[in-house]
MARMIGU-372178 format. One record per residue: x, y, z of N, C-alpha, C in turn; residue in three letters; residue number from 0. Coordinates in nm, 2 decimals. Layout:
# residues N
SITE     n.u     n.v     n.w    ca.u    ca.v    ca.w     c.u     c.v     c.w  resn  resi
SITE       X       Y       Z       X       Y       Z       X       Y       Z   ala   NUM
...
***
This chain:
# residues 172
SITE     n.u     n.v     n.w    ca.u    ca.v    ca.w     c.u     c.v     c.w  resn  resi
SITE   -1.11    1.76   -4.75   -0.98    1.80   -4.71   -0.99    1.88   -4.57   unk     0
SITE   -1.09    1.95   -4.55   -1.12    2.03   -4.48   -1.15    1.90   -4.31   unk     1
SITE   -1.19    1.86   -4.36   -1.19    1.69   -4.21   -1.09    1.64   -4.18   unk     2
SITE   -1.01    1.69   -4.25   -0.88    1.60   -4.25   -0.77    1.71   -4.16   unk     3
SITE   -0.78    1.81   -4.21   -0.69    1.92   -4.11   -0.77    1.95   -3.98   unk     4
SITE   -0.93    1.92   -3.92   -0.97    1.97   -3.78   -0.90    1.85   -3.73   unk     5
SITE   -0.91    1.73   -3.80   -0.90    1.63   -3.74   -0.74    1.58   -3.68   unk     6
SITE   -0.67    1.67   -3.75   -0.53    1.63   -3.71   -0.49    1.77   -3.59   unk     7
SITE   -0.59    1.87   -3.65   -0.56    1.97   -3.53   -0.63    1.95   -3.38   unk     8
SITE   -0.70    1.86   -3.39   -0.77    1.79   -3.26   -0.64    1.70   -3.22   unk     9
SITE   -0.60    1.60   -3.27   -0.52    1.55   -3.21   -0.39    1.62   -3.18   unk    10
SITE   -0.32    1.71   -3.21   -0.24    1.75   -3.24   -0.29    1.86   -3.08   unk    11
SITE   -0.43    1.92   -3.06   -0.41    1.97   -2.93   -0.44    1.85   -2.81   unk    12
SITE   -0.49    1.73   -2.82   -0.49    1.63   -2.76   -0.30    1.57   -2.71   unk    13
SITE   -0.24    1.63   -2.79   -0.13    1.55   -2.75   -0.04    1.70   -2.70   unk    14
SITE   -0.10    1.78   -2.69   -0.04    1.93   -2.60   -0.08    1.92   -2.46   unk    15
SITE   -0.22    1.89   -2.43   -0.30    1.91   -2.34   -0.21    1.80   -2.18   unk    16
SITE   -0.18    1.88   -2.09   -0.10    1.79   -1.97   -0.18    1.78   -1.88   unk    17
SITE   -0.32    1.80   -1.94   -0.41    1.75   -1.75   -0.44    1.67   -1.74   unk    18
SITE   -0.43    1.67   -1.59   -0.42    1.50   -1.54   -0.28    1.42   -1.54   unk    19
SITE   -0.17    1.50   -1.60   -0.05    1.39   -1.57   -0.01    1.39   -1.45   unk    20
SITE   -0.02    1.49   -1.34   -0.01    1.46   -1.19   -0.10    1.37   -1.19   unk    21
SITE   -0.21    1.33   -1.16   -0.27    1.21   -1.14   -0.21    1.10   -1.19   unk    22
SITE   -0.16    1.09   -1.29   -0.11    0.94   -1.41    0.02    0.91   -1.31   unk    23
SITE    0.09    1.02   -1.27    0.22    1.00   -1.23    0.17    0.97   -1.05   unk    24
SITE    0.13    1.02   -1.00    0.08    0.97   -0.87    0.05    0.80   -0.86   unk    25
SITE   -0.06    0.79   -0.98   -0.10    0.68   -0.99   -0.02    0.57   -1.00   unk    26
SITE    0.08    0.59   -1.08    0.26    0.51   -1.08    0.33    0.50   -0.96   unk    27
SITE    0.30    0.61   -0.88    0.43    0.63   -0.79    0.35    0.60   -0.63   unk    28
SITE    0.21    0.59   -0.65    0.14    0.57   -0.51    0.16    0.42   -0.49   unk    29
SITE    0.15    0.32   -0.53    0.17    0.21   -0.44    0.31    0.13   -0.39   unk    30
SITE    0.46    0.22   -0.47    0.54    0.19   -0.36    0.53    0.33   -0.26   unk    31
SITE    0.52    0.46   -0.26    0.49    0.56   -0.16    0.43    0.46   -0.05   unk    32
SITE    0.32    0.44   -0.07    0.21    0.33    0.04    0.31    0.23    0.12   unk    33
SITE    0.34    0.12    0.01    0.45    0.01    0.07    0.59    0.06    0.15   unk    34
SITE    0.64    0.17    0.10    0.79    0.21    0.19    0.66    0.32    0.29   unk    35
SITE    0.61    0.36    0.34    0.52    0.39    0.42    0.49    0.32    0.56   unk    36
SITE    0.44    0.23    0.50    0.36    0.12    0.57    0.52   -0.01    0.61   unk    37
SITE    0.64    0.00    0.58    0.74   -0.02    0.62    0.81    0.02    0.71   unk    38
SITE    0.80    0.15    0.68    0.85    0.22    0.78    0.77    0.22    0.95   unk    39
SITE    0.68    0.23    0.92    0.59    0.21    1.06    0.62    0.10    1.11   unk    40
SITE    0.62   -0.04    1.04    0.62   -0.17    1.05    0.75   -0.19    1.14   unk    41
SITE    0.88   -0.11    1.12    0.99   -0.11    1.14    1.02   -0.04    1.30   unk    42
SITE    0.92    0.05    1.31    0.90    0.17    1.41    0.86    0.07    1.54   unk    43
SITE    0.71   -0.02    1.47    0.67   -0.12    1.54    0.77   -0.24    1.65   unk    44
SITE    0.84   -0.22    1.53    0.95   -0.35    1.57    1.04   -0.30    1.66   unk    45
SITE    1.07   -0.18    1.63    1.17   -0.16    1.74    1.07   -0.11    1.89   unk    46
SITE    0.94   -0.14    1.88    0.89   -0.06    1.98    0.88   -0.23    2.09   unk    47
SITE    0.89   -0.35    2.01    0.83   -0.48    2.06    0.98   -0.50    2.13   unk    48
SITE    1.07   -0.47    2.05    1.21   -0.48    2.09    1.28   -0.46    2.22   unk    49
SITE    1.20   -0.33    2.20    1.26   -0.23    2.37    1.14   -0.30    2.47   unk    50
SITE    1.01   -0.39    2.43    0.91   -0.41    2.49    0.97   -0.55    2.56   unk    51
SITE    1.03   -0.59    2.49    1.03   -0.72    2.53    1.19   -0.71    2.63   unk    52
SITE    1.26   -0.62    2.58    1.45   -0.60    2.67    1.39   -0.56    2.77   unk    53
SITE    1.25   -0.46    2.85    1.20   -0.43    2.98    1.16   -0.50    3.08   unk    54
SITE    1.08   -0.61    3.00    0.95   -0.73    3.03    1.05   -0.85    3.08   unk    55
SITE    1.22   -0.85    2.99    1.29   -0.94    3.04    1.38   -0.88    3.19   unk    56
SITE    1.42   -0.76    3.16    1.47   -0.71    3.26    1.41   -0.73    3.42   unk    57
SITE    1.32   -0.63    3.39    1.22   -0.69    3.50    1.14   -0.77    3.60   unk    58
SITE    1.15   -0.91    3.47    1.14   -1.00    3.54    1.24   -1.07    3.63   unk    59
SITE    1.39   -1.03    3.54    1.52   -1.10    3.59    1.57   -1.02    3.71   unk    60
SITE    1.48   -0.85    3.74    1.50   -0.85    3.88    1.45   -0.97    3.94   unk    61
SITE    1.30   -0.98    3.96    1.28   -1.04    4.06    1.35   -1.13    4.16   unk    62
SITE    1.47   -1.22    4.04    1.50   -1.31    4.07    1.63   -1.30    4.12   unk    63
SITE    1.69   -1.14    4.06    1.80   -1.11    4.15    1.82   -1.08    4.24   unk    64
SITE    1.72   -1.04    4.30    1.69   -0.97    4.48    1.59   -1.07    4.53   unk    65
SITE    1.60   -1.19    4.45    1.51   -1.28    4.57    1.40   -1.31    4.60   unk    66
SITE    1.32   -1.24    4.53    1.19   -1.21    4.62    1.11   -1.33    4.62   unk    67
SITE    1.01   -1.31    4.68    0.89   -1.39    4.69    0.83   -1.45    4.55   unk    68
SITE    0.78   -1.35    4.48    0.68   -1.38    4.37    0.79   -1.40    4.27   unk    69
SITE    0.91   -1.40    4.27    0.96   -1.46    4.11    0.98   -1.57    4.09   unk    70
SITE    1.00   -1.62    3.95    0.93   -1.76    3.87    1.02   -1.85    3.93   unk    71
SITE    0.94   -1.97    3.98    1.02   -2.08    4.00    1.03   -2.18    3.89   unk    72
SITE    0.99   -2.21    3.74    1.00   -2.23    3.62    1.00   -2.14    3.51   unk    73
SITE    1.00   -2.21    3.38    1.05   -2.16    3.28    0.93   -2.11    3.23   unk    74
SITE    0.81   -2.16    3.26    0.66   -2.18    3.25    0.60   -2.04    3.31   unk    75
SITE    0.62   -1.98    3.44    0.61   -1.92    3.51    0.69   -1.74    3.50   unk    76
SITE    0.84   -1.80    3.48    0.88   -1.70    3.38    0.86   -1.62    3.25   unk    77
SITE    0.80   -1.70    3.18    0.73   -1.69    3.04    0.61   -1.58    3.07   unk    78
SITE    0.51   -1.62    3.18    0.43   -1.60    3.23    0.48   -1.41    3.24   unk    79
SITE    0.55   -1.42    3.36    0.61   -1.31    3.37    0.61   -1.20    3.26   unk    80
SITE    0.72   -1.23    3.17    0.73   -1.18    3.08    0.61   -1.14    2.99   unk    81
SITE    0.55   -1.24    2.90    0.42   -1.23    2.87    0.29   -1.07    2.93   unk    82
SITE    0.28   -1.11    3.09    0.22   -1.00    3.14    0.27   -0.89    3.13   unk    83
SITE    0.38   -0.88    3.07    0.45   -0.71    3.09    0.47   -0.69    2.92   unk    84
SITE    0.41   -0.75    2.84    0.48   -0.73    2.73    0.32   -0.70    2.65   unk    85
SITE    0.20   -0.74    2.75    0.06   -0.71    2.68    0.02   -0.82    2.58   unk    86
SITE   -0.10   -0.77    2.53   -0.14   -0.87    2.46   -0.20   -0.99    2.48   unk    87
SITE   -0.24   -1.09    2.42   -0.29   -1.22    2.46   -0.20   -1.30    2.48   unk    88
SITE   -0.22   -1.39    2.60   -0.11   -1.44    2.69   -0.08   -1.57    2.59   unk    89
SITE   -0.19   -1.64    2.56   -0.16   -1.73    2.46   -0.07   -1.76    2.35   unk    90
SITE   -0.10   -1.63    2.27   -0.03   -1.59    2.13    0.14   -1.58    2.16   unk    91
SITE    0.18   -1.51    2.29    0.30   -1.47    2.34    0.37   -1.53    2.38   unk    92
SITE    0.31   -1.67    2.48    0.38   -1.79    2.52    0.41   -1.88    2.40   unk    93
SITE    0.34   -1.87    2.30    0.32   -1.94    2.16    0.51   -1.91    2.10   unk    94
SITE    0.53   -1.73    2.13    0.62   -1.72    2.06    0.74   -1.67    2.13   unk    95
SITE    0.75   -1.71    2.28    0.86   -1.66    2.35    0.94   -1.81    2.42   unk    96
SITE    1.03   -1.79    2.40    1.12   -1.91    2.46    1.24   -1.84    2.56   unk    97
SITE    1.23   -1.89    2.63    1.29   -1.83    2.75    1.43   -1.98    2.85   unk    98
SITE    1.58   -1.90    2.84    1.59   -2.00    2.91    1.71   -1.92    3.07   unk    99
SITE    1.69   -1.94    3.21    1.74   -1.90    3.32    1.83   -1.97    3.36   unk   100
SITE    1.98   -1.96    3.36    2.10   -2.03    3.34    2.17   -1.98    3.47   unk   101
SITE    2.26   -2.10    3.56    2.34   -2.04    3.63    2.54   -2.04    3.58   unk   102
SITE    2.56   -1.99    3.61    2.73   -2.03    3.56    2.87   -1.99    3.67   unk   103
SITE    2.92   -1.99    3.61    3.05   -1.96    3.73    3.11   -1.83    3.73   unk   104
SITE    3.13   -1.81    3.62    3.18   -1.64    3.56    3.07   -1.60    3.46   unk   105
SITE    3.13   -1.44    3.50    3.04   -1.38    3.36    3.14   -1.37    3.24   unk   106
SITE    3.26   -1.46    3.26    3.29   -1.49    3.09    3.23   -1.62    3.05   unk   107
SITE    3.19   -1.70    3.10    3.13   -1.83    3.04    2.99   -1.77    3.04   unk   108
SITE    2.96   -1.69    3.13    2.78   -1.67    3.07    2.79   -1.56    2.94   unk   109
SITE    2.91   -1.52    2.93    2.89   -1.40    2.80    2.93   -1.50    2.69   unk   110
SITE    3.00   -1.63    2.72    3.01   -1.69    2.58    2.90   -1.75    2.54   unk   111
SITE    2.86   -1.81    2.65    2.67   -1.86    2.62    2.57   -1.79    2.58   unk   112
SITE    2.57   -1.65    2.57    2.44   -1.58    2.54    2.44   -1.55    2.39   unk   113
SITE    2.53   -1.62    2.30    2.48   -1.58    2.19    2.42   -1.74    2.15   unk   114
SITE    2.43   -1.85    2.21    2.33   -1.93    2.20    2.18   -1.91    2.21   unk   115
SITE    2.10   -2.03    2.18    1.93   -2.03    2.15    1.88   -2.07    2.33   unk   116
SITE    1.80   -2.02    2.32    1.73   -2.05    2.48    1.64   -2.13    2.45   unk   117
SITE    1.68   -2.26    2.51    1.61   -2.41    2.56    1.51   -2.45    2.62   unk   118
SITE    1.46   -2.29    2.69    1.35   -2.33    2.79    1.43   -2.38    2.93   unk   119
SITE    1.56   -2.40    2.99    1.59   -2.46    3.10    1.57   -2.32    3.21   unk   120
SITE    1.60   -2.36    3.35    1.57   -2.27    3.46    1.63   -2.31    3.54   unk   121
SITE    1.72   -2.23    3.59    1.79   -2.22    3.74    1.83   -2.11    3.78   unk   122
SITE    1.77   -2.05    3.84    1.75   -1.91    3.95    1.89   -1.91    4.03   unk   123
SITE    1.98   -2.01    4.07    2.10   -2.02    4.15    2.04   -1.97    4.29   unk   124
SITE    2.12   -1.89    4.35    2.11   -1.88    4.48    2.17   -1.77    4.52   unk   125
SITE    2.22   -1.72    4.66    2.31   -1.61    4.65    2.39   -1.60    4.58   unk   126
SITE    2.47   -1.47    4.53    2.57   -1.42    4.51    2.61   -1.51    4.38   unk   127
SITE    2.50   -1.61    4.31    2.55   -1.65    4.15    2.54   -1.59    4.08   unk   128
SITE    2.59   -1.60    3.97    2.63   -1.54    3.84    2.46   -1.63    3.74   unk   129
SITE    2.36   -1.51    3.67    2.28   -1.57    3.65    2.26   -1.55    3.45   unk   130
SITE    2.22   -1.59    3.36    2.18   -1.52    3.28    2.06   -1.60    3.20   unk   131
SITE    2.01   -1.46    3.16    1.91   -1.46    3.10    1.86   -1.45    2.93   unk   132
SITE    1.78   -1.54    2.90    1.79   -1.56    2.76    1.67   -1.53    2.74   unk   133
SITE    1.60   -1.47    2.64    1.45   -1.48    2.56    1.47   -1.48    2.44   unk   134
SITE    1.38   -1.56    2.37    1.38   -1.52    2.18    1.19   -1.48    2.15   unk   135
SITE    1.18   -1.37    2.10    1.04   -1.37    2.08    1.04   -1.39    1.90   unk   136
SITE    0.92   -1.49    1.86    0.89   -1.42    1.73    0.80   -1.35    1.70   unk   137
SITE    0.81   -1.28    1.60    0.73   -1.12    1.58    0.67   -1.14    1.44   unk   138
SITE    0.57   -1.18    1.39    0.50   -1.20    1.27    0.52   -1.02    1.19   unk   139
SITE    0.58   -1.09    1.05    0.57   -0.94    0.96    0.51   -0.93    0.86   unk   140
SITE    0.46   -0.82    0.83    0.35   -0.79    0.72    0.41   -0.74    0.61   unk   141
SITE    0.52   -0.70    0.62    0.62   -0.63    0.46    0.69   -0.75    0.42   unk   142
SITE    0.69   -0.78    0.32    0.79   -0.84    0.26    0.94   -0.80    0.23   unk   143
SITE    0.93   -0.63    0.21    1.03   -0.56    0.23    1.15   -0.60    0.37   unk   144
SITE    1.07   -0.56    0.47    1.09   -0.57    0.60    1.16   -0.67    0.64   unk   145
SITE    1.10   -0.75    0.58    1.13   -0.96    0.60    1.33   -0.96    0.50   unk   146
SITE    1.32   -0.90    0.40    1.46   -0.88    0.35    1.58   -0.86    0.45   unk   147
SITE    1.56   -0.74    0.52    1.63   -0.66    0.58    1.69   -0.73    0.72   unk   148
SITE    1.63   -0.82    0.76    1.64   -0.91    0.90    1.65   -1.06    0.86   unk   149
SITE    1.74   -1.13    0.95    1.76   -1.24    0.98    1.62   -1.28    0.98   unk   150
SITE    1.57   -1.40    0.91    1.43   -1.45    0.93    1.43   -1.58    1.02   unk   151
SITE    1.31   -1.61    1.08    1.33   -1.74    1.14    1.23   -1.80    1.06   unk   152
SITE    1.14   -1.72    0.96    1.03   -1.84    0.90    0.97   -1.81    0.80   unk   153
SITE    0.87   -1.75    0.72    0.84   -1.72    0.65    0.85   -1.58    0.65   unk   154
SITE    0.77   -1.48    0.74    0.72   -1.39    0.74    0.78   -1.31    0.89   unk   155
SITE    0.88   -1.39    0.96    0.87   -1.31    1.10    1.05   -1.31    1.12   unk   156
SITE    1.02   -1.22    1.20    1.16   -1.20    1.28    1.19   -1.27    1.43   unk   157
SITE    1.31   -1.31    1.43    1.32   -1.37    1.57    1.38   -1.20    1.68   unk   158
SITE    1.36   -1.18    1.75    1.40   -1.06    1.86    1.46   -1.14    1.96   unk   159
SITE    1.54   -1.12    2.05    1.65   -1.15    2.10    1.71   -1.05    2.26   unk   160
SITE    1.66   -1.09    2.35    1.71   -1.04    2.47    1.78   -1.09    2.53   unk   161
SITE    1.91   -1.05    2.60    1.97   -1.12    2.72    2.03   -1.05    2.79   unk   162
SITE    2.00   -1.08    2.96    2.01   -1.00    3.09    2.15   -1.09    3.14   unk   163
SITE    2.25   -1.08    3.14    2.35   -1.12    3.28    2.35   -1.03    3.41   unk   164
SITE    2.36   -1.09    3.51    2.36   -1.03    3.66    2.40   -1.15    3.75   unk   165
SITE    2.43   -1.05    3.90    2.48   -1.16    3.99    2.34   -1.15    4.06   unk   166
SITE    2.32   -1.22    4.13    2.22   -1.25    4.23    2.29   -1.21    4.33   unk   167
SITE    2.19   -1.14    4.43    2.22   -1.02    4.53    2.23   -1.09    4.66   unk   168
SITE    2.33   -1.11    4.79    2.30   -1.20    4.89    2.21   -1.18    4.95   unk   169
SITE    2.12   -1.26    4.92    1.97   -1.25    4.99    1.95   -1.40    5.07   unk   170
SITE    1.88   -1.41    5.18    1.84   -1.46    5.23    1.89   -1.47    5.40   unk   171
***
């Protein structure tokens, strides 16, 4: 009888005893902590590629506003452009950027066109045209979370989306 009462008083302080439930509860709660974490940055990322890529386009679409010398005379060359200013391997970027340089008559027909897909076409115009500028990058994602939250173009990635209108400056 006497085994019978240590033995329920053993369990009986076994089921008082709370150490270690911070660990147990951690242990539950650490791998979404990690996943909304690791989203968050992912997210941080994207808007960093975002503002990378609206610079890389801007920039290049000076060139072509003031005329100069060195700006793209293709869509190939423009990509190019872009690419170089946006880092990374040139390959992987041309892989995922589509680019198209449009002339038009007004900037209401180029602002109805810019929520279209860029084609890859190119025309720089000439003085004093009305020009616009299209890129779509895709952006490979690692959250599945992340992939919810955004328009997808494929499994795993987001499409990013820049567009410059401007007049071309009388140059020449």
């Amino acid at each position: 009888m006497f085994k019978i009462k240590a033995h329920i008083g053993s369990v009986r302080a076994f089921r008082r005893d709370e150490r270690g439930a911070s660990a147990m509860e951690f242990a539950l709660i650490a791998p979404m902590l990690f996943f909304v974490l690791l989203s968050i940055i992912e997210v941080g990322v994207l808007g960093m590629i975002s503002t990378g890529l609206d610079n890389a386009v801007i920039d290049s679409s000076r060139r072509i506003r003031t005329g100069r010398d060195d700006a793209a005379n293709s869509a190939s060359a423009f990509e190019d452009q872009i690419c170089s200013r946006l880092g990374g391997a040139l390959t992987s970027c041309r892989d995922r950027l589509v680019v198209s340089v449009q002339r038009y008559a007004s900037f209401a027909t180029a602002g109805a066109a810019a929520t279209s897909q860029p084609l890859g076409q190119f025309d720089k115009g000439g003085p004093s045209d009305i020009i616009l500028v299209k890129a779509n990058y895709k952006w490979p994602l690692m959250s599945p979370f992340v992939a919810t939250a955004f328009k997808r173009s494929g499994p795993l990635e987001v499409t990013l989306a820049s567009r410059v209108a401007f007049k071309n400056e009388p140059f020449e």
